[in-house]
C-alpha positions in Angstrom: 138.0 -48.5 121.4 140.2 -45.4 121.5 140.8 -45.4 118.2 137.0 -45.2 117.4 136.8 -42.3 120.1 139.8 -40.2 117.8 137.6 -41.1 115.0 134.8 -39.8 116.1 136.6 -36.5 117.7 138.0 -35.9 113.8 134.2 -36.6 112.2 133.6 -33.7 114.7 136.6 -31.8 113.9 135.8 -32.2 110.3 131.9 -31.2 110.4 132.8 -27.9 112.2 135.3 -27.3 109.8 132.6 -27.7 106.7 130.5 -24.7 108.6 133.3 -22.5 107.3 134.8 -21.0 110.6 136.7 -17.8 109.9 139.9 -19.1 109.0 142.7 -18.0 107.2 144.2 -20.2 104.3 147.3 -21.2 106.1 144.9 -22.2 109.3 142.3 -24.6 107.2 146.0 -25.8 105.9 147.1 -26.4 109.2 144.3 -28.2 110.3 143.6 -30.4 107.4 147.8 -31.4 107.7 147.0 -32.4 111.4 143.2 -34.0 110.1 145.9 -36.4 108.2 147.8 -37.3 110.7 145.1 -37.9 112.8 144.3 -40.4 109.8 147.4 -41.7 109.7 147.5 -42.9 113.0 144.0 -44.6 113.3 145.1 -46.8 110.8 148.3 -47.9 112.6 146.2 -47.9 115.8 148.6 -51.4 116.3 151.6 -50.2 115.2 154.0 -47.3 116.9 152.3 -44.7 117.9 153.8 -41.1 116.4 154.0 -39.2 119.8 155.0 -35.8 118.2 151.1 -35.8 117.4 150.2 -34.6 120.5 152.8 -31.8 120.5 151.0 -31.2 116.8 147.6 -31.2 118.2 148.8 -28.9 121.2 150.7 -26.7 119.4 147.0 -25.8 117.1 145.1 -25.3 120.7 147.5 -22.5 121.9 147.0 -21.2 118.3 143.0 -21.4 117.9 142.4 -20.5 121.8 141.3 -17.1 121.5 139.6 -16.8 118.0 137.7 -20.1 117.9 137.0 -21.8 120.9 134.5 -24.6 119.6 137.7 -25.8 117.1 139.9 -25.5 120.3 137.6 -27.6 122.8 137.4 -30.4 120.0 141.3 -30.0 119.4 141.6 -30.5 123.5 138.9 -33.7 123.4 141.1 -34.9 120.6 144.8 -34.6 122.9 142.5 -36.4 125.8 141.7 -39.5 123.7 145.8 -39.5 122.1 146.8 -39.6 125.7 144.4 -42.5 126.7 145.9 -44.6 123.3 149.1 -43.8 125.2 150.2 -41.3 122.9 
């Protein structure tokens, strides 16, 4: 179940991301690096989780606070589920 939650949160993550927020190069990179982690880990749902994902995923909310806050809420929603797959 989690994992279909953090799937879900990323469909979201991805759609806004297609709507072509203001972003600079190196931000979209950012995000699509952390999008494949993301990926990464849903598919080894059974298998060790990578806990420096979270620090990742926390680490793009202080950045994207200010400037784009409907990025930063999903980015937030996406730490919540992490932490409830005990990540």
């Amino acid at each position: 179940m989690p994992a279909r939650e953090l799937q879900e949160k990323l469909d979201t993550l991805r759609e806004q991301l297609e709507q072509n927020p203001p972003l600079s190069l190196e931000e979209r990179d950012e995000l699509h690096k952390l999008m494949e982690q993301l990926d990464a880990q849903i598919k080894l749902e059974n298998t060790v989780p990578d806990t420096s994902l979270v620090d990742g995923v926390n680490l793009a909310v202080e950045r994207f606070d200010v400037e784009h806050p409907a990025l930063t809420q999903t980015l937030r929603n996406i730490v919540q589920t992490l932490q409830s797959m005990g990540i």
